[in-house]
TILO-631386 format. One record per atom (N, C-alpha, C, O): residue in one letter; x, z, y. Coordinates in steps of 0.1 Angstrom, whole numbers, padded with zeros to 4 digits, always signed. Example, Ala and Ser with C-alpha at 12.3 -4.5 7.8 and 13.67 -1.06 7.14 Angstrom:
# residues 2
A+0132+0078-0057A+0123+0078-0045A+0132+0078-0033A+0142+0085-0033S+0128+0071-0022S+0137+0071-0011S+0129+0079+0000S+0134+0080+0011
//
This chain:
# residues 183
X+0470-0256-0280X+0460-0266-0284X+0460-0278-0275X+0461-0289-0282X+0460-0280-0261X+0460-0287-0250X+0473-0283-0243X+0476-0273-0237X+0479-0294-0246X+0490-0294-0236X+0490-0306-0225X+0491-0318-0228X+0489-0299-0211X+0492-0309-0206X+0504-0308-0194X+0503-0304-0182X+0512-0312-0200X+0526-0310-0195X+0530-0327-0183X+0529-0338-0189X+0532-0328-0173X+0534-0343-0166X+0543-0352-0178X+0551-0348-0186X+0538-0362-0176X+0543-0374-0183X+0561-0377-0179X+0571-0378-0184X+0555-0378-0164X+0569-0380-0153X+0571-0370-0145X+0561-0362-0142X+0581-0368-0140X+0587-0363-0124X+0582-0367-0116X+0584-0378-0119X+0572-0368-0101X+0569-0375-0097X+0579-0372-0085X+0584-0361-0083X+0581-0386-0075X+0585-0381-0064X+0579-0378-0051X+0567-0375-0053X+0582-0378-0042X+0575-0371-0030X+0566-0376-0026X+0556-0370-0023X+0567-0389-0026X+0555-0401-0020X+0541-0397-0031X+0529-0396-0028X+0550-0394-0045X+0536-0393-0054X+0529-0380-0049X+0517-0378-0046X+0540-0371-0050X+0535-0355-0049X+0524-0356-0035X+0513-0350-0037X+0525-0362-0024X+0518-0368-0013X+0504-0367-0017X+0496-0357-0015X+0500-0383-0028X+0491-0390-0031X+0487-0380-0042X+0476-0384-0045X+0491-0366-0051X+0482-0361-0055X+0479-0350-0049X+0470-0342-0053X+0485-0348-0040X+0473-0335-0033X+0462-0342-0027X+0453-0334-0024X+0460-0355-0025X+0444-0361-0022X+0438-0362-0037X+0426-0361-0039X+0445-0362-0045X+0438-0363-0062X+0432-0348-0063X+0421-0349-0069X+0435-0336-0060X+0431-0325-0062X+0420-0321-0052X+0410-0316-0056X+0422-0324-0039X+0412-0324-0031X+0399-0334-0038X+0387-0331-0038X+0402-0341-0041X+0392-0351-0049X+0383-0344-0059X+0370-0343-0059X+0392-0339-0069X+0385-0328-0079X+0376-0320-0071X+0364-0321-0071X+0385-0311-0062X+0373-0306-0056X+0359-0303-0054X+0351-0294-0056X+0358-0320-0048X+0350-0324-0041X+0342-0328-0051X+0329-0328-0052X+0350-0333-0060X+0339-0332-0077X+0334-0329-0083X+0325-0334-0088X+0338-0316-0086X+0331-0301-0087X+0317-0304-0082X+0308-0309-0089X+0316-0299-0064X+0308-0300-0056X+0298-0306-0060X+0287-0300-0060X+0301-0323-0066X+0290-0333-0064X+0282-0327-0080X+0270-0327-0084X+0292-0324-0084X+0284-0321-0098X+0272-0313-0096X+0261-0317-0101X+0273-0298-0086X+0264-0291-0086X+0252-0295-0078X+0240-0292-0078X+0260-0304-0071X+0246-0310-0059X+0237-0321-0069X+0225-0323-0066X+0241-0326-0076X+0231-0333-0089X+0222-0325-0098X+0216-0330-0108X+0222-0315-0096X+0212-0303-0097X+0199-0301-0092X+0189-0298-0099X+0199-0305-0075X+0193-0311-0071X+0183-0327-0071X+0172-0329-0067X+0191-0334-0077X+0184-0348-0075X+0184-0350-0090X+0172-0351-0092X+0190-0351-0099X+0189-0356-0113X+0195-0345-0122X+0207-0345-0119X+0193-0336-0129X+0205-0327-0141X+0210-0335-0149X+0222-0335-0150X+0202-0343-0155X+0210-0352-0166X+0220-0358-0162X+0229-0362-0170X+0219-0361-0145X+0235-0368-0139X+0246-0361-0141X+0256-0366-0147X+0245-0345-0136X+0256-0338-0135X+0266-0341-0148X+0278-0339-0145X+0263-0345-0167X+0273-0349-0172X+0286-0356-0170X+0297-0353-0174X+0282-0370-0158X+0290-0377-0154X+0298-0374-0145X+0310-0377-0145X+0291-0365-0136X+0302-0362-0124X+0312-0349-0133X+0324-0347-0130X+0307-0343-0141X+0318-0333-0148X+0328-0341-0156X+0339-0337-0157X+0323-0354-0163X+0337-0358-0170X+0345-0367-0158X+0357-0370-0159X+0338-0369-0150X+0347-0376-0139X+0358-0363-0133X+0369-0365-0131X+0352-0349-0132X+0357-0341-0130X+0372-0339-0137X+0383-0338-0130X+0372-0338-0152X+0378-0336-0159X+0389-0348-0160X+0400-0347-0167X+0386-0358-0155X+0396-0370-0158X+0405-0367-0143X+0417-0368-0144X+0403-0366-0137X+0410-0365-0126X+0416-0350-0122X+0423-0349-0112X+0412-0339-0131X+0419-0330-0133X+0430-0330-0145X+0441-0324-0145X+0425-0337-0155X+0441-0344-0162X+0453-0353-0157X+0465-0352-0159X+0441-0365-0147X+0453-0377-0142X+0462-0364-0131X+0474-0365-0133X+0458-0355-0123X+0469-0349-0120X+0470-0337-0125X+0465-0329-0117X+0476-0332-0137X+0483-0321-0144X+0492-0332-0150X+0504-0331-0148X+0487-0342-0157X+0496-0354-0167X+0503-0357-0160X+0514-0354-0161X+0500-0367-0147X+0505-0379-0140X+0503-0387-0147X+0514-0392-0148X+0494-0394-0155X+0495-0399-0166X+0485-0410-0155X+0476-0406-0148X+0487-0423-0157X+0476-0435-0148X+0465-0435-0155X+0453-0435-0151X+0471-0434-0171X+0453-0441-0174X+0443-0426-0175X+0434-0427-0184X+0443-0418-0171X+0434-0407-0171X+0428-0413-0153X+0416-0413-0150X+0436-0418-0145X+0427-0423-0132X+0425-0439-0135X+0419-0446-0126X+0430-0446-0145X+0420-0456-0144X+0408-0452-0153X+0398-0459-0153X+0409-0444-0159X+0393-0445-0166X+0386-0438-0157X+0375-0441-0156X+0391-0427-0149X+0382-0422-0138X+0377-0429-0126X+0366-0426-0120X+0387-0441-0120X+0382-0454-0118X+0373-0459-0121X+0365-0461-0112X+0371-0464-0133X+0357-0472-0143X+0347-0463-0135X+0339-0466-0125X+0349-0451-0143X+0333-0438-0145X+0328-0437-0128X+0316-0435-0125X+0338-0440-0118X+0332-0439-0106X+0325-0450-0097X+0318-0450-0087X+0333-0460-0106X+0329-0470-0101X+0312-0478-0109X+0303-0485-0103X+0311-0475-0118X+0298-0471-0126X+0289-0463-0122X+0277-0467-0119X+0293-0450-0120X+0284-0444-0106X+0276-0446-0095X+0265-0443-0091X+0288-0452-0091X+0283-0457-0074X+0272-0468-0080X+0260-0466-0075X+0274-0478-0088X+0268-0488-0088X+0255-0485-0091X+0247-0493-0087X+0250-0472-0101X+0239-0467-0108X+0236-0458-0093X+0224-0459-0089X+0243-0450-0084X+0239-0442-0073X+0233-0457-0067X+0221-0458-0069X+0238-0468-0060X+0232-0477-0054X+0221-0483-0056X+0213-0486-0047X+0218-0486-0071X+0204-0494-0079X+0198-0482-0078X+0186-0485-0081X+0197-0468-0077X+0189-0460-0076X+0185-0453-0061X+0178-0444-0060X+0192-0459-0050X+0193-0456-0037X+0179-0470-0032X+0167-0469-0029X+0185-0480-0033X+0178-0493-0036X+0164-0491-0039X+0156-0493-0030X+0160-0487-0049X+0149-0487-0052X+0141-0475-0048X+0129-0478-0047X+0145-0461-0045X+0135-0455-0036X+0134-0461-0025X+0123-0463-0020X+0149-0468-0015X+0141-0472-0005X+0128-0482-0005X+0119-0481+0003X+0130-0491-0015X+0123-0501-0016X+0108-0491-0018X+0100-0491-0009X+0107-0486-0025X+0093-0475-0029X+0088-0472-0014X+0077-0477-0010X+0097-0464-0006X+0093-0463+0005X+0089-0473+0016X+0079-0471+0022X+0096-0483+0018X+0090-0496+0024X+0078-0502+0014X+0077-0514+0017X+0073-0499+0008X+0062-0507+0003X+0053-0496-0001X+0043-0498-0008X+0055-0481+0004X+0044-0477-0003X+0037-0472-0012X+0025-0469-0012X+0045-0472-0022X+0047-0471-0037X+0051-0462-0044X+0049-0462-0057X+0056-0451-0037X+0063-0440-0036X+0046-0426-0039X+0039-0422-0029X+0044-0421-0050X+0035-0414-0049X+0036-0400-0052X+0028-0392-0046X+0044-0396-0060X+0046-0382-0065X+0058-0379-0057X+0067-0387-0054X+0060-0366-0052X+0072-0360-0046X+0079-0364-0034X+0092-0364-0032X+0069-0366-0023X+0070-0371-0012X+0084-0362-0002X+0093-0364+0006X+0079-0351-0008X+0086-0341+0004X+0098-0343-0001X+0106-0346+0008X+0102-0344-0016X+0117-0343-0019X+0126-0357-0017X+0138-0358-0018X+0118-0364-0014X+0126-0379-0007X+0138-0377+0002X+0149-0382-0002X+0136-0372+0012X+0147-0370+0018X+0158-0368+0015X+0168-0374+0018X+0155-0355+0004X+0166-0343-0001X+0176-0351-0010X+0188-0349-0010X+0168-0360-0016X+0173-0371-0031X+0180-0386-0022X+0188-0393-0028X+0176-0387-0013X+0179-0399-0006X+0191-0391-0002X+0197-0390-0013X+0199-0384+0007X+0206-0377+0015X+0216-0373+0008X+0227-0374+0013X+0212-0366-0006X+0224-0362-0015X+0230-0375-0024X+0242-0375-0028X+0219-0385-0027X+0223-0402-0034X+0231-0409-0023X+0240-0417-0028X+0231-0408-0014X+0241-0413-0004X+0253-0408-0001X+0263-0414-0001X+0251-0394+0001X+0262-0388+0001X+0271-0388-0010X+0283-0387-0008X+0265-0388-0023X+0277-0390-0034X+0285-0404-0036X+0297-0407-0038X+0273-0413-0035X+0276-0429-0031X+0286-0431-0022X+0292-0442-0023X+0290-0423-0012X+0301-0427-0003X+0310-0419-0012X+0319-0426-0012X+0312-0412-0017X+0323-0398-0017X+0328-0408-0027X+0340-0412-0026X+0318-0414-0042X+0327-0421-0049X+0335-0434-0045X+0346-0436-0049X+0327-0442-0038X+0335-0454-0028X+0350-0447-0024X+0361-0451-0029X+0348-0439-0017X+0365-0429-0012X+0369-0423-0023X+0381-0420-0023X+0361-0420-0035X+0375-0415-0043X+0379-0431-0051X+0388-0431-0059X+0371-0442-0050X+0382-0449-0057X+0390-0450-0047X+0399-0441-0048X+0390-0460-0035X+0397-0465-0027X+0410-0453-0025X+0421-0459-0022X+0411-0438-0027X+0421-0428-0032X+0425-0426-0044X+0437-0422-0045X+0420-0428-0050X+0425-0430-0065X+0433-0441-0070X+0444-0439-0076X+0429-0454-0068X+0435-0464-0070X+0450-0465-0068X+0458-0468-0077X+0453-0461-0052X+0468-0457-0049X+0481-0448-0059X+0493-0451-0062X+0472-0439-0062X+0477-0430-0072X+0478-0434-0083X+0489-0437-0086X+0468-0436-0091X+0468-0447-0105X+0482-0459-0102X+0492-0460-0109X+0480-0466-0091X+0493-0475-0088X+0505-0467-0092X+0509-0465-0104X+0509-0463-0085X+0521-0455-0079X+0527-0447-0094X+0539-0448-0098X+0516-0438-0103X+0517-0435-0114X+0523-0448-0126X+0535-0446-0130X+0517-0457-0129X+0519-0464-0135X+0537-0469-0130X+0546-0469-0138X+0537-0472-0118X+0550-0481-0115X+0560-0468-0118X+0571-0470-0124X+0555-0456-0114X+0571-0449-0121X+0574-0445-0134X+0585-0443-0138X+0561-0443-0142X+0563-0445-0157X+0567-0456-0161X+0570-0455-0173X+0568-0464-0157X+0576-0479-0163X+0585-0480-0157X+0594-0487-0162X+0587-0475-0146X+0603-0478-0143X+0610-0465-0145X+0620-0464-0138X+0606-0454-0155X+0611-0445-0161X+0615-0454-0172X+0627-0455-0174X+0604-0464-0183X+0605-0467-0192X+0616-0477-0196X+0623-0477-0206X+0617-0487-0181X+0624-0496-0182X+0637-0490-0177X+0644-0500-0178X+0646-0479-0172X+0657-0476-0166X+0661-0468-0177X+0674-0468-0179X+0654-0461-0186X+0658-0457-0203X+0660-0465-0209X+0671-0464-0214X+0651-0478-0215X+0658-0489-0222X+0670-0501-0215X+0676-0510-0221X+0669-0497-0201X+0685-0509-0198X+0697-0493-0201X+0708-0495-0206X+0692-0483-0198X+0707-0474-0200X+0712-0473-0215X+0723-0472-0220X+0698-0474-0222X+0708-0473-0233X+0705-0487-0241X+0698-0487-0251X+0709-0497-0238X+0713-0515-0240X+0724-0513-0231X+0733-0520-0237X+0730-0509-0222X+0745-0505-0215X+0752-0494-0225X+0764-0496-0228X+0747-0485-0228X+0752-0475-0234X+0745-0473-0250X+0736-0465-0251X+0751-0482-0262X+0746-0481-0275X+0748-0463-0282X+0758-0457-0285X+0735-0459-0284X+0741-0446-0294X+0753-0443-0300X+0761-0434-0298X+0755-0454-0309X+0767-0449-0318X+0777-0462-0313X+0784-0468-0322X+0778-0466-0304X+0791-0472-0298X+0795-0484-0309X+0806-0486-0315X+0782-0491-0309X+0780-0509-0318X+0780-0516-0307X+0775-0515-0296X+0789-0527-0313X+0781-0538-0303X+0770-0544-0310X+0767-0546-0321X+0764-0548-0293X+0753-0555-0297X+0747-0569-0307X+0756-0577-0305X+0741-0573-0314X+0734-0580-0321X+0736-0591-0311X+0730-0590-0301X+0748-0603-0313X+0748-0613-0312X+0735-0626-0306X+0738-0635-0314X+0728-0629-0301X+0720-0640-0299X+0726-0651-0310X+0739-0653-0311X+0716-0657-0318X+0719-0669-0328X+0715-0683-0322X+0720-0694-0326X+0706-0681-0314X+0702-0690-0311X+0711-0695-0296X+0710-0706-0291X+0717-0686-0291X+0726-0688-0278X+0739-0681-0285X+0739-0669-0288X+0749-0688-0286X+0760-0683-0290X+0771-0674-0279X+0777-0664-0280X+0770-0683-0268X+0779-0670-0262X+0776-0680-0248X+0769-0690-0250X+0781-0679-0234X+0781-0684-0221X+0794-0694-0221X+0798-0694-0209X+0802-0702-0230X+0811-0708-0229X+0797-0724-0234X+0789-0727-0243X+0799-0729-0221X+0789-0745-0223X+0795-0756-0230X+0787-0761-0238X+0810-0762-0229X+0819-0768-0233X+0819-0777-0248X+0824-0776-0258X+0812-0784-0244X+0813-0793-0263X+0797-0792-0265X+0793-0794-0277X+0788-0789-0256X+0772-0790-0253X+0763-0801-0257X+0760-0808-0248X+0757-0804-0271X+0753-0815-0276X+0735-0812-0273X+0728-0802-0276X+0731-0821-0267X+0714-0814-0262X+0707-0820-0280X+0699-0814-0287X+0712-0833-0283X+0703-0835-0295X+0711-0843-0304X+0713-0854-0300X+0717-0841-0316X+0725-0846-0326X+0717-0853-0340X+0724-0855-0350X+0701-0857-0338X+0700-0863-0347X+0701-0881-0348X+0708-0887-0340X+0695-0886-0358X+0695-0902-0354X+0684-0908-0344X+0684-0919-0338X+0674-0898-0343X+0664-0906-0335X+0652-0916-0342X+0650-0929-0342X+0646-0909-0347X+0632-0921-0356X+0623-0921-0343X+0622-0915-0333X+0617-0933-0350X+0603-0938-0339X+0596-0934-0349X+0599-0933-0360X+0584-0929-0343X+0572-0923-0343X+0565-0940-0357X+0560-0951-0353X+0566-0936-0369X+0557-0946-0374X+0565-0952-0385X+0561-0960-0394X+0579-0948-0383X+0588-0956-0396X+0602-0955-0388X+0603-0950-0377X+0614-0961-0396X+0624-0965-0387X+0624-0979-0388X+0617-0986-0394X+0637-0983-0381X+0635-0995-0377X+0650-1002-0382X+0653-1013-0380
//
């Protein structure tokens, strides 16, 4: 039903940069359960973030970590506008129901707030690196076979460039009208 077989081979440098992608999941997992604590309705997000970065490495596929990119970087920014405004609650005062659990919600909203800051700034690498060798998988299959045609044709002529012989080079062969009539 779900196959997810790698896109590419990766090489060592990549193999490197996803064992920090797996450690990352991890640590994704984690954040999920700890939003249990501060919000339940959050934990959706930290689980598909989960799941995107448990594909980008089984696939090697980039765009499974750039959309996990996006979703984390969306996070942080919603973890921060909501970090933001308890503090502000708390400096002003304003803060009335659920005093004791401030802490708990302040400490774990920070703590995820950094974790996703580090998994882009880790992710990003990997997403790179992914992308550059799927296209230079892509591009070293379409120059081998433009050197090496299937069925041993030559190539389709350029019409508009006849061949690298310059010799007898006319840049423009008509009469030349002015702009408005001739003369």
């Amino acid at each position: 039903m779900c196959d997810l077989r790698p896109v590419l081979q990766p090489d060592v440098k990549l193999k490197r940069i996803l064992n920090f992608l797996k450690i990352i999941f991890l640590l994704n997992i984690i954040a999920a359960f700890l939003r249990l604590y501060v919000n339940p309705s959050d934990m959706l997000y930290d689980l598909i973030c989960s799941l995107l970065i448990f594909l980008a490495y089984n696939t090697v596929y980039f765009l499974y970590a750039a959309i996990y990119i996006i979703i984390s970087l969306i996070n942080s920014v919603y973890l921060f506008i909501n970090c933001g405004v308890v503090i502000q609650m708390i400096l002003q005062d304003t803060l009335d129901k659920n005093k004791d659990k401030v802490p708990l919600y302040l400490g774990i909203s920070l703590y995820l707030l950094i974790f996703y800051i580090f998994s882009i700034i880790i992710t990003y690498p990997a997403y790179r690196e992914m992308k550059a060798q799927l296209f230079e998988s892509f591009t070293g299959a379409v120059a081998n076979q433009q050197l090496n045609p299937p069925d041993n044709r030559q190539q389709d002529v350029d019409v508009e460039r006849p061949s690298q012989d310059r010799s007898g080079f006319v840049a423009f062969r008509g009469q030349g009208v002015a702009v408005g009539g001739r003369r």
